[in-house]
C-alpha positions as a printed NumPy array, in Angstrom:
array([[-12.128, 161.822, 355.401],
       [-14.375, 165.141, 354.455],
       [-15.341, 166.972, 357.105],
       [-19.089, 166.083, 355.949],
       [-18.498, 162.914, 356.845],
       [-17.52 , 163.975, 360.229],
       [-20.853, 166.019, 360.843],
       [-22.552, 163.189, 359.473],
       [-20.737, 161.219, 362.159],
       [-22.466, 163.751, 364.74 ],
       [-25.814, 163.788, 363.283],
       [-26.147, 160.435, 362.631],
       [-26.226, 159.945, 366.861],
       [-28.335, 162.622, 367.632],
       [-30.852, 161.343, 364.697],
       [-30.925, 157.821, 366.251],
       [-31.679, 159.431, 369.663],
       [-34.37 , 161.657, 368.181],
       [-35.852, 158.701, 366.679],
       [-36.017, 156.628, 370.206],
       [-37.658, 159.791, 371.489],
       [-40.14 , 160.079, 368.659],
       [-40.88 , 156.424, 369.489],
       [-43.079, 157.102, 372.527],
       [-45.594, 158.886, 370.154],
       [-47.959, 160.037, 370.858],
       [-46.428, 160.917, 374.517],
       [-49.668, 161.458, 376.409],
       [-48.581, 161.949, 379.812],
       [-50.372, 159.763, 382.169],
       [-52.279, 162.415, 384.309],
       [-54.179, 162.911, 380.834],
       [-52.742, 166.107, 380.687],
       [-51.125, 167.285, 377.78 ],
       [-47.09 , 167.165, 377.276],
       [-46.475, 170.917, 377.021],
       [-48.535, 171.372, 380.242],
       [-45.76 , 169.127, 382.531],
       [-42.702, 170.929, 383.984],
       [-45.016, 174.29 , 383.799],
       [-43.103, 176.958, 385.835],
       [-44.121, 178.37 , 388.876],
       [-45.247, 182.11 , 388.897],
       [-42.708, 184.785, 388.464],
       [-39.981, 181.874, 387.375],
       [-37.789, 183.206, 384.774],
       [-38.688, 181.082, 381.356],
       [-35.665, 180.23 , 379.041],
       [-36.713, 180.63 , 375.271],
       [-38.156, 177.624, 374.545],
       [-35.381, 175.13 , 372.253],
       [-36.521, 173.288, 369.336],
       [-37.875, 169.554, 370.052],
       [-36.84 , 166.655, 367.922],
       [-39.649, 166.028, 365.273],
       [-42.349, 163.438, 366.545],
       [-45.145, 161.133, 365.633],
       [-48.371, 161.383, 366.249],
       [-49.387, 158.037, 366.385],
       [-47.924, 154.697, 366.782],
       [-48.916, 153.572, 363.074],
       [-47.013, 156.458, 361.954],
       [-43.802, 155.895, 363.858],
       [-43.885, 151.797, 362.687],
       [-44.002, 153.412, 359.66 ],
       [-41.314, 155.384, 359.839],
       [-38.709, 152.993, 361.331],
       [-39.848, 150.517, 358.361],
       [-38.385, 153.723, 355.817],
       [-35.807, 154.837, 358.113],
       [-34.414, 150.721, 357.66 ],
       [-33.277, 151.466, 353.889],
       [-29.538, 151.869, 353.711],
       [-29.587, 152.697, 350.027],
       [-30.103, 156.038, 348.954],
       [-32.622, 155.542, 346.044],
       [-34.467, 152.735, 347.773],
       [-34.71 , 155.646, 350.68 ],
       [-36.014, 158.338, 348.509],
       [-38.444, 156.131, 347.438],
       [-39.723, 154.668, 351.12 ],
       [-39.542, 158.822, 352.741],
       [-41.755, 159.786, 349.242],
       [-44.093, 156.536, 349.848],
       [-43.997, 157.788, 353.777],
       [-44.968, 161.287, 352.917],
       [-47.3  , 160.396, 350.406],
       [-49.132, 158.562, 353.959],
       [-48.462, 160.752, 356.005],
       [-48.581, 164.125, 354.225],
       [-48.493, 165.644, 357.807],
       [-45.913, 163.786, 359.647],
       [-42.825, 165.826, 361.206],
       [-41.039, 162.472, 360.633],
       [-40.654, 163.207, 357.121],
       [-37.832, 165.625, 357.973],
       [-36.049, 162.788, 359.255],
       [-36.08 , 160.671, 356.05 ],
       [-35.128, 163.542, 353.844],
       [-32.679, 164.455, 356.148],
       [-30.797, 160.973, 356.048],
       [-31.478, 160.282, 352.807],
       [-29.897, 164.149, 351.856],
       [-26.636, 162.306, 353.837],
       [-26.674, 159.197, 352.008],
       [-26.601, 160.82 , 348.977],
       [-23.96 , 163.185, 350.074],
       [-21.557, 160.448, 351.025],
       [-21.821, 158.834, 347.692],
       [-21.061, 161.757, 346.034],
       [-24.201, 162.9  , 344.187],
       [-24.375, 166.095, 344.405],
       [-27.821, 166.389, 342.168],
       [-29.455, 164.224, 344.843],
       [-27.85 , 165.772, 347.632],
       [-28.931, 168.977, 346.627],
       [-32.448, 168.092, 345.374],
       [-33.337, 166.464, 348.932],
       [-31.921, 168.917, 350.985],
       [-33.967, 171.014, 348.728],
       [-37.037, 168.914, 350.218],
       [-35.816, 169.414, 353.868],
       [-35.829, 172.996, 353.261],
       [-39.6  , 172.772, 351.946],
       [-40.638, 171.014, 355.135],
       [-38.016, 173.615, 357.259],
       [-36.407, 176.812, 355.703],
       [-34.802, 177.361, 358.778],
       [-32.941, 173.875, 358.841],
       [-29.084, 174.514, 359.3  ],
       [-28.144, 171.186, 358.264],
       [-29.921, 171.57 , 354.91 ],
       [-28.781, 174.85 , 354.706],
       [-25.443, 174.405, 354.99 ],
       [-25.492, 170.725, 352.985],
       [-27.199, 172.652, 349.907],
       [-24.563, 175.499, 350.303],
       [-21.86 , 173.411, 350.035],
       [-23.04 , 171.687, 347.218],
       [-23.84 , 175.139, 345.002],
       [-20.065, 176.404, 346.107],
       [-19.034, 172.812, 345.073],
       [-20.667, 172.853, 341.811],
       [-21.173, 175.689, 340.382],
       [-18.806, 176.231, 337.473],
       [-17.626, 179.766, 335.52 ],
       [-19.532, 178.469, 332.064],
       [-22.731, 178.365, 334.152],
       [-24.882, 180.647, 332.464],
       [-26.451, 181.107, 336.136],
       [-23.244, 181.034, 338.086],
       [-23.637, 184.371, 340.055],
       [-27.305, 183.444, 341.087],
       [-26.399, 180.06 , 342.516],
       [-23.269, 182.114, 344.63 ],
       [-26.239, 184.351, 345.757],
       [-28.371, 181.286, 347.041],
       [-25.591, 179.739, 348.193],
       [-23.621, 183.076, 350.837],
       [-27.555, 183.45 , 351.457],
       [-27.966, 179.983, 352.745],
       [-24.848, 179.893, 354.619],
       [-25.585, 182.808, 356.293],
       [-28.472, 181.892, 356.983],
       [-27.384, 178.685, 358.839],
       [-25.537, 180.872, 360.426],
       [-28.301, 182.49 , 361.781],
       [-30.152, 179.189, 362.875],
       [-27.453, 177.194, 364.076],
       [-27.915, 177.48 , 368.046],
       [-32.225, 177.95 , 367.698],
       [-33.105, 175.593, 365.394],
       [-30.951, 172.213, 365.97 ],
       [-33.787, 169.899, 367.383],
       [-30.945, 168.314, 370.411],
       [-32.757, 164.919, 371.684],
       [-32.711, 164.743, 375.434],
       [-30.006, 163.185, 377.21 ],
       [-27.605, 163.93 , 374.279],
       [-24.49 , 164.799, 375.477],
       [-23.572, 168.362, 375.339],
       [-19.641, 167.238, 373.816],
       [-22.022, 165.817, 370.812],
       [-23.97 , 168.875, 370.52 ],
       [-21.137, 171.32 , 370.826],
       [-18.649, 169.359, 368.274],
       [-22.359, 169.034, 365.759],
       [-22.762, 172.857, 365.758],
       [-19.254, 173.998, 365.729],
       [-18.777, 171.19 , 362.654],
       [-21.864, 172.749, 361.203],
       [-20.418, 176.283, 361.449],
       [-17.196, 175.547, 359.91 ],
       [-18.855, 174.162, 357.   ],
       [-21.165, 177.524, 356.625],
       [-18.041, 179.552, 356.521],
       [-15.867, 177.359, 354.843],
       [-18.617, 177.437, 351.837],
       [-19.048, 181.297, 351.887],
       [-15.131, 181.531, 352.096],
       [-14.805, 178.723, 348.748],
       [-17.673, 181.075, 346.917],
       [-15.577, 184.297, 347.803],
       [-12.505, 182.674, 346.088],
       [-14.176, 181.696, 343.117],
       [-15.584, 185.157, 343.017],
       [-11.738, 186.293, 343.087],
       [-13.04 , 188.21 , 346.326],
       [ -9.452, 187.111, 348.82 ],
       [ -9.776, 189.392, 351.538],
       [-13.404, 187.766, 351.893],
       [-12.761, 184.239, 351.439],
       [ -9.65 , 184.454, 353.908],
       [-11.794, 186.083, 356.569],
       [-14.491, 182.924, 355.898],
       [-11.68 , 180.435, 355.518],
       [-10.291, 181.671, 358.959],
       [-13.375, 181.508, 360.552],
       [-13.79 , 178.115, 359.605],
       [-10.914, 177.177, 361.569],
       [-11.924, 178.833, 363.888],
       [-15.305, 177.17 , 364.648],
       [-13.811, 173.943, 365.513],
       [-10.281, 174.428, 366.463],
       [-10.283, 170.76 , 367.668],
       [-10.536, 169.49 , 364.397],
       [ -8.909, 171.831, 361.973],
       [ -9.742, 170.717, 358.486],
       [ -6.421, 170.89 , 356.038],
       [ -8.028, 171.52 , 353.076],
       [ -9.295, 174.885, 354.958],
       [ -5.974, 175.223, 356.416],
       [ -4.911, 175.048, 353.005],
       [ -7.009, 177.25 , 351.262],
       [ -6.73 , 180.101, 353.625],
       [ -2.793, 179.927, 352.449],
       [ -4.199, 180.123, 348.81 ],
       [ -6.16 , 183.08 , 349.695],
       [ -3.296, 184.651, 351.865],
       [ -0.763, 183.774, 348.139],
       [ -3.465, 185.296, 345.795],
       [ -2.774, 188.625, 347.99 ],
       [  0.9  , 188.517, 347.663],
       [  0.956, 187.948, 351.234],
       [  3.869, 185.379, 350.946],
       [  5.231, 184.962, 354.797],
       [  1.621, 184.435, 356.718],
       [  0.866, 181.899, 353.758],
       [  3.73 , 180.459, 354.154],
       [  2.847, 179.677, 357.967],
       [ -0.4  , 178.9  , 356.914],
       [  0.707, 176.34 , 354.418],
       [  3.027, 174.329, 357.161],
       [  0.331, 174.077, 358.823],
       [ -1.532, 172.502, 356.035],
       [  1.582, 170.084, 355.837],
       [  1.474, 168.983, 359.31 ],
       [ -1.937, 168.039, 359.19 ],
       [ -2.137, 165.89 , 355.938],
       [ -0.263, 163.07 , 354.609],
       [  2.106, 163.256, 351.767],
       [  0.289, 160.783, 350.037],
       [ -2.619, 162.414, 349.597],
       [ -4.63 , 164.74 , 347.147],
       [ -4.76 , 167.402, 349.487],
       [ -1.089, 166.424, 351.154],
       [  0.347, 166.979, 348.071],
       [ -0.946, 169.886, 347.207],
       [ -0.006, 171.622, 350.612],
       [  3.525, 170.656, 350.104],
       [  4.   , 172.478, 346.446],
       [  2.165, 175.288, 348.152],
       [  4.369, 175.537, 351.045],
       [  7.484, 174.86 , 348.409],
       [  6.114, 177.37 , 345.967],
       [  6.151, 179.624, 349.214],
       [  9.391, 179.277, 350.61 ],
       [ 11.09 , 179.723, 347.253],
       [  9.268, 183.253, 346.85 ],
       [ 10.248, 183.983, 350.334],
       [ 13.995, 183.227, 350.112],
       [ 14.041, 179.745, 352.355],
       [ 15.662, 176.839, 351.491],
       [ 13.384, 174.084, 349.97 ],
       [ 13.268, 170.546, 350.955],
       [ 15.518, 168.578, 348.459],
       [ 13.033, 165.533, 348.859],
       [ 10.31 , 167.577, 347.638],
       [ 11.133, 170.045, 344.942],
       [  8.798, 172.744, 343.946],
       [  7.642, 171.607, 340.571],
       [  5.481, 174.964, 340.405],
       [  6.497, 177.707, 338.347],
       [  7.987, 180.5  , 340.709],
       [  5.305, 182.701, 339.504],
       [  1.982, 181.318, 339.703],
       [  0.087, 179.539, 343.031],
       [  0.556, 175.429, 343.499],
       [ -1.352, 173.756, 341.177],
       [ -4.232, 172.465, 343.696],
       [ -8.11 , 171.452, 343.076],
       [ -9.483, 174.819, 343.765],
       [-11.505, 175.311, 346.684],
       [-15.091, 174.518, 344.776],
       [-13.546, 171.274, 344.625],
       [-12.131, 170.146, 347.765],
       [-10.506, 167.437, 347.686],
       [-10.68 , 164.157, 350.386],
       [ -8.03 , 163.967, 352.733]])
C-alpha cells in the first residue's frame, strides 16, 4: 500500500466530517448574532491564534449542490461535476473540497497529469494548502525525468513546495470539530513524511546524498509509527552511494523486516542488504544470493519511482 494511500485514508475522515460541518450552512446562530461573535473571550483572556476552519457554504442551495458533486466516485465524472460546481458557484469555499478529492482520486489511479493538474487547481483556490503542496511535490519528484529539457525547474518547484508544506502543515490544516486528535496527529505527521520523503527523492536524483539521507531520515522520522520501507530503503541507497557500507547495511535490514519478499520493494531490499553484507565481509543468505554485481548498488526502481509495497 503507498503511503498516499494511507494519508488519503486520514483525509478522507476528516473531509467527511468537514463536510457534515459545512452542512449547517449558513450557521446563523440563533441569538441573530453572527458565528464569529459566540465564544468571544472575556477581557484580558489570553487568545490562542486563531486555527483554520473547515471550508463552508453559504447557503443551503450551495451545500445540496455540493453533496450532489461530492457523490461522483469517478475521477473524470468528478472533475467535471467540481468544474460545473465552480462554474455556479464561482465563490464557494466548497470548491476546495471537490478539487481536493478529486486531486485523490486521481492520485490513486495513478495519473499523475491529473493529479498534478488538480492539485494545481487547489493551489489556485489555496497556495498555502499542505495537502496540495505536498501531493503536487510528489508528483514533480515522481515524474520528472533527466531528458526533461526542464528537469531542474520542476526540482525547484517541487523542494519549494515541499518546503513550503512544511511551513503550513500545523496552521493551515482546516481540523473539523470533534475530530479526534489520534486522526489529526497521524494526518500531519503522514503529511510531513511525504514533504521530506519528496525533497529527500529530488536530492537523490540530483546526486545530492548527504541531502537526500538527511530528508529520507526525516521522513522516518515524522511518523515513526508507520515507517514506510521504501524510505527505509532508500535512506540505505543514499547511505551505499556514500560508501557508507555498515549504517546501510543496518538500514537495509530494516528495509527487510518491514516488506515482504514477494514484493517490488521486498525484493529490492533484500539484494540491497545482500549487495551490503558481501561488501562488508558477512556471510550471505544461501536462499537469497546477491545477484548484484559486487560493485555497483542493488538494482532497485530509483526513488522518483517508488515502488508499491
Amino acid at each position: 500500500m503507498k503511503r498516499t494511500a494511507i494519508i488519503l485514508g486520514i483525509l478522507s475522515f476528516a473531509v467527511m466530517v468537514g463536510a457534515q460541518t459545512t452542512g449547517a450552512a449558513p450557521q446563523t446562530p440563533a441569538t441573530g448574532q453572527p458565528a464569529a461573535a459566540q465564544g468571544t473571550p472575556a477581557p484580558g483572556a489570553a487568545t490562542a491564534p486563531a486555527a483554520k476552519r473547515p471550508p463552508q457554504a453559504k447557503t443551503q442551495p450551495e451545500f445540496d449542490a455540493y453533496k450532489v458533486a461530492a457523490a461522483a466516485t469517478d475521477a473524470a465524472a468528478l472533475e467535471k461535476a467540481a468544474d460545473d460546481f465552480a462554474t455556479k458557484f464561482p465563490d464557494s469555499e466548497l470548491r476546495l473540497l471537490l478539487y481536493k478529492s478529486d486531486m485523490h482520486l486521481y492520485q490513486n489511479g495513478n495519473n499523475a497529469e491529473k493529479t498534478e493538474a488538480l492539485g494545481r487547481k487547489v493551489l489556485a483556490l489555496d497556495p498555502d494548502d499542505p495537502d496540495a503542496l505536498t501531493t503536487v511535490a510528489e508528483v514533480i519528484a515522481e515524474r520528472t525525468r533527466d531528458s526533461d529539457l526542464d528537469k531542474d525547474q520542476r526540482y525547484a518547484d517541487g523542494l519549494k513546495m515541499a518546503e513550503h508544506a512544511l511551513s503550513t502543515i500545523d496552521t493551515d490544516i482546516a481540523v473539523p470539530p470533534n475530530t479526534p486528535q489520534d486522526k489529526v496527529d497521524a494526518f500531519k505527521g503522514g503529511m510531513r513524511a511525504q514533504a521530506y520523503s519528496t525533497m529527500g527523492t529530488i536530492e537523490y536524483n540530483k546526486n545530492n546524498f548527504p541531502a537526500a539521507q538527511e530528508n529520507f531520515q526525516k521522513a522516518i522520522d515524522a511518523l515513526p509509527s508507520q515507517p514506510y520501507a521504501p524510505d527505509v530503503l532508500r535512506l540505505a541507497l543514499a547511505l551505499d552511494k556514500q560508501s557508507k557500507y555498515e549504517d546501510a547495511l543496518k538500514v537495509a535490514n530494516r528495509a527487510v523486516e518491514l516488506s515482504q519478499e514477494n514484493t517490488m520493494i521486498g525484493g529490492s531490499a533484500r539484494r540491497e542488504r545482500d549487495r551490503l553484507l558481501a561488501l562488508t565481509g558477512h556471510p550471505v543468505p544461501a536462499a537469497q544470493p546477491s545477484a548484484t554485481p559486487q560493485g555497483q548498488p542493488a538494482q532497485t526502481p530509483p526513488p522518483s519511482q517508488p515502488p508499491n509495497k
